[in-house]
C-alpha positions, -999 to +999 in steps of 0.1 A: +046+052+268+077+078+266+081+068+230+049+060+222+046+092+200+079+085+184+061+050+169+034+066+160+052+091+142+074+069+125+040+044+114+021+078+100+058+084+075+055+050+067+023+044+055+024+078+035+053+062+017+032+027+017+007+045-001+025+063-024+036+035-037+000+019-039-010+050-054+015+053-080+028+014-088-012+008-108-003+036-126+026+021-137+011-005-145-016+012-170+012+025-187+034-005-193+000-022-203-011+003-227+029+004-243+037-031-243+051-030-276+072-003-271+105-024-256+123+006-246+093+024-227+087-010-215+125-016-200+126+017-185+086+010-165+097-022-158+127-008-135+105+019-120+083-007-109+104-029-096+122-004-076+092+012-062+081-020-051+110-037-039+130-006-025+107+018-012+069-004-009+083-032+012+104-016+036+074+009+042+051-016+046+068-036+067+078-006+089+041+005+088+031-030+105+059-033+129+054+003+140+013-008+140+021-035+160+044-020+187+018+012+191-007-019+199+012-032+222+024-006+239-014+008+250-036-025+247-064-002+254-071+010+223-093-025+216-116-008+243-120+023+227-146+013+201-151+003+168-125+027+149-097+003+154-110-027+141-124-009+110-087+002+108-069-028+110-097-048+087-089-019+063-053-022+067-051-055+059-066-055+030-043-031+021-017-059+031-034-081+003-036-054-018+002-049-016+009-082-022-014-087-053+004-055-069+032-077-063+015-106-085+008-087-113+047-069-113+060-107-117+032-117-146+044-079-164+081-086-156+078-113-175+056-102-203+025-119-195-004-092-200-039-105-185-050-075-175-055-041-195-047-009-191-089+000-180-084-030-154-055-014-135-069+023-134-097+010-117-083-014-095-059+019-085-089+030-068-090+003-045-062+017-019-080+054-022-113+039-006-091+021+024-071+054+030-104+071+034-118+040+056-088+041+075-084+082+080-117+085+098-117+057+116-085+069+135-091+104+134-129+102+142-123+066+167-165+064+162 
């Protein structure tokens, strides 16, 4: 348990970063949407994406999960502290899925193939606002 608060501490950085990127990377997205026919607006989004997602999303989210896991394991008896962790981790996977959609729809605009509009991704860059608010109180309230 001595570094217990080190993991935890390291998992809260993470999924700020995780989210940041969840936040920002459908906002990317309207924009490349909404500019597709500009090329060069579109080369320079298309990087920014890419680079949030790859360089910064993944290793936060995987650190997020492997610090997740490790805080689990280290004090099992959080399952028998009520409800507030199982909301969490149903809310943080979605946020897994989530993550890995966002992923979907950076290869279909990498390679110019636009099935969603702009409207679509600024509403669908709600969706990770609603599971940080699920997730927040469950783990600060533990109902």
């Amino acid at each position: 348990m001595e570094y217990y608060l080190y993991v935890k501490a390291l998992h809260i950085v993470a999924f700020v970063a995780w989210m940041a990127v969840l936040f920002y990377l459908p906002r990317l997205f309207v924009y490349h949407t909404e500019n597709k026919d500009n090329s060069s607006f579109v080369d320079v989004v298309k990087i920014q994406e890419n680079k949030l997602y790859y360089f910064i999303g993944t290793p936060a989210i995987l650190i997020t999960i492997i610090t997740g896991i490790i805080m689990i394991v280290l004090n099992l008896e959080l399952f028998k502290t009520g409800a507030w962790l199982h909301v969490k981790l149903l809310f943080a996977f979605f946020l897994i899925v989530y993550h890995i959609d966002c992923g979907r729809h950076l290869k279909n605009l990498e390679n110019n193939i636009y099935k969603k509009s702009g409207k679509f991704y600024r509403f669908y860059n709600e969706i990770p606002t609603i599971a940080l608010f699920v997730i927040a109180f469950s783990a600060i309230i533990k109902f």
